[in-house]
Short mmCIF file of the C-alpha atoms (twelve columns), coordinates in Angstrom:
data_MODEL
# 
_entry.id   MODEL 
# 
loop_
_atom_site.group_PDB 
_atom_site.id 
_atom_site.type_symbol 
_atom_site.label_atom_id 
_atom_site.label_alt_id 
_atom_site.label_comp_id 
_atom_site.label_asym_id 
_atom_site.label_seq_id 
_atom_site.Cartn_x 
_atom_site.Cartn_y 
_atom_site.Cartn_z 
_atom_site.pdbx_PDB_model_num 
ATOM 1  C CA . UNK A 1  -61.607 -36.952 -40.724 1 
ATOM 2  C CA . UNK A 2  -60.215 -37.295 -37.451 1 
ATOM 3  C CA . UNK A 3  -59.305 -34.326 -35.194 1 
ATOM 4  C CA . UNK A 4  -55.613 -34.527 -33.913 1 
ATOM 5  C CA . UNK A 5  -56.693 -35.357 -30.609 1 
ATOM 6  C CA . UNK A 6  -58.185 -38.256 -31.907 1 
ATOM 7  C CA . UNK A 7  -55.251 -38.735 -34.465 1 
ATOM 8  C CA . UNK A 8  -52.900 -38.996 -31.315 1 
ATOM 9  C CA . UNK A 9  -55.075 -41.300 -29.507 1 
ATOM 10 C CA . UNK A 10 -55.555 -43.797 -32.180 1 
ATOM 11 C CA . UNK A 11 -51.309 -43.470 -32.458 1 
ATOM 12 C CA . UNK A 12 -51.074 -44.066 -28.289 1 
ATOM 13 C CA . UNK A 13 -53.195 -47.346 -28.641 1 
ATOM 14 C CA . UNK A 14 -51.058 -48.500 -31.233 1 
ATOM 15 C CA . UNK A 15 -47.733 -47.327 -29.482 1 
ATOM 16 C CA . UNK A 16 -46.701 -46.043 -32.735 1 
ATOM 17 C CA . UNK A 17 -45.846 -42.066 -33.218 1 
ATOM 18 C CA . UNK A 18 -47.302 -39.158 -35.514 1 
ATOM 19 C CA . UNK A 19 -44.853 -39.708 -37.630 1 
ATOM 20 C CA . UNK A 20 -44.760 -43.678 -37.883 1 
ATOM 21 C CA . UNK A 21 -48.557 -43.534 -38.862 1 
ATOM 22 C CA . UNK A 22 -48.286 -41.125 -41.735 1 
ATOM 23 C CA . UNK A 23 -44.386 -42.910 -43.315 1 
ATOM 24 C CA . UNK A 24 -45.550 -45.022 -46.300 1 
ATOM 25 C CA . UNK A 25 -41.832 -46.244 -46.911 1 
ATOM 26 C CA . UNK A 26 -41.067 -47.591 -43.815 1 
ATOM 27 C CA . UNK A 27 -40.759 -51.726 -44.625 1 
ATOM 28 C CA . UNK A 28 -40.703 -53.395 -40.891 1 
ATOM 29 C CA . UNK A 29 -42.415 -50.682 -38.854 1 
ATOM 30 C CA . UNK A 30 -42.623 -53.451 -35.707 1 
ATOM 31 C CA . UNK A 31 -38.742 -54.159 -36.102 1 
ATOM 32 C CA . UNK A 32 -37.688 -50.583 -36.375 1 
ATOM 33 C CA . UNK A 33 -39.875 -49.831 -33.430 1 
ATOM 34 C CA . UNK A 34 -38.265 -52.765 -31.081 1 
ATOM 35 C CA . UNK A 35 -34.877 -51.669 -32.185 1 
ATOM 36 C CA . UNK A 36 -35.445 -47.942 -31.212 1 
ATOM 37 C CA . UNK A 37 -37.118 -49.274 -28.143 1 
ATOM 38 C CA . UNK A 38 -34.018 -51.436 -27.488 1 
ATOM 39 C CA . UNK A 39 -31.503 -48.466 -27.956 1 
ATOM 40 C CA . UNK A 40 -33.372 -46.117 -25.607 1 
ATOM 41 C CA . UNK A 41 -31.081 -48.208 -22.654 1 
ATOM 42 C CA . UNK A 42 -27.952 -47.586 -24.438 1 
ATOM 43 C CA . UNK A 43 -25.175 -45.619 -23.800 1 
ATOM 44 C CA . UNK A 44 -23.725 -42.667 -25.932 1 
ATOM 45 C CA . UNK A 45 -20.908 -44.685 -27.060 1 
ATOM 46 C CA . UNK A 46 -23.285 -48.051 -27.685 1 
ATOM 47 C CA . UNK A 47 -25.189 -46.146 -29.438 1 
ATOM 48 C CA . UNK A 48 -22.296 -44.835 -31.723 1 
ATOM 49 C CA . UNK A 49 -21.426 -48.242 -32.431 1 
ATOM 50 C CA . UNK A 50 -24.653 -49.546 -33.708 1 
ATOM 51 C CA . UNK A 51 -25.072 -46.617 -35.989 1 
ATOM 52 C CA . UNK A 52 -21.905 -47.613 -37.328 1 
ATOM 53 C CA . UNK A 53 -22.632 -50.896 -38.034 1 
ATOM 54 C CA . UNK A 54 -26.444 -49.723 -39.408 1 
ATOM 55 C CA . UNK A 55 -24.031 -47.004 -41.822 1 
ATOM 56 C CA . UNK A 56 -21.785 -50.093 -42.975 1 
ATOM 57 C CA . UNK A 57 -24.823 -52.703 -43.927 1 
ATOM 58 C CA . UNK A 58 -26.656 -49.947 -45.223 1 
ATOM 59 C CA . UNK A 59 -23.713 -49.680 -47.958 1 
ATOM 60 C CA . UNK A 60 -24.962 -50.628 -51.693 1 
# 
């Protein structure tokens, strides 16, 4: 069993979080990760719009 030291390293080296390595119903971890990386540059009101736009596609 890995330490969390080591835990964190093996997550840096992937450039993946904590929290990415232990979700086991996440479907396109690389895609979610390039869109969060994407939105980082975004402004408040950018941002706003794309999580409209994720809220209306994510309709059933």
């Amino acid at each position: 069993m890995p330490t969390i030291k080591e835990l964190i390293s093996i997550c840096d080296y992937f450039g993946i979080t904590i929290e990415q390595f232990f979700a086991e119903n996440v479907k396109y971890p690389d895609l979610i990760q390039q869109a969060i990386d994407g939105m980082n540059s975004l402004s408040e009101a950018d941002l706003s719009l794309v999580l409209q736009q994720i809220k209306r596609l994510s309709k059933d």
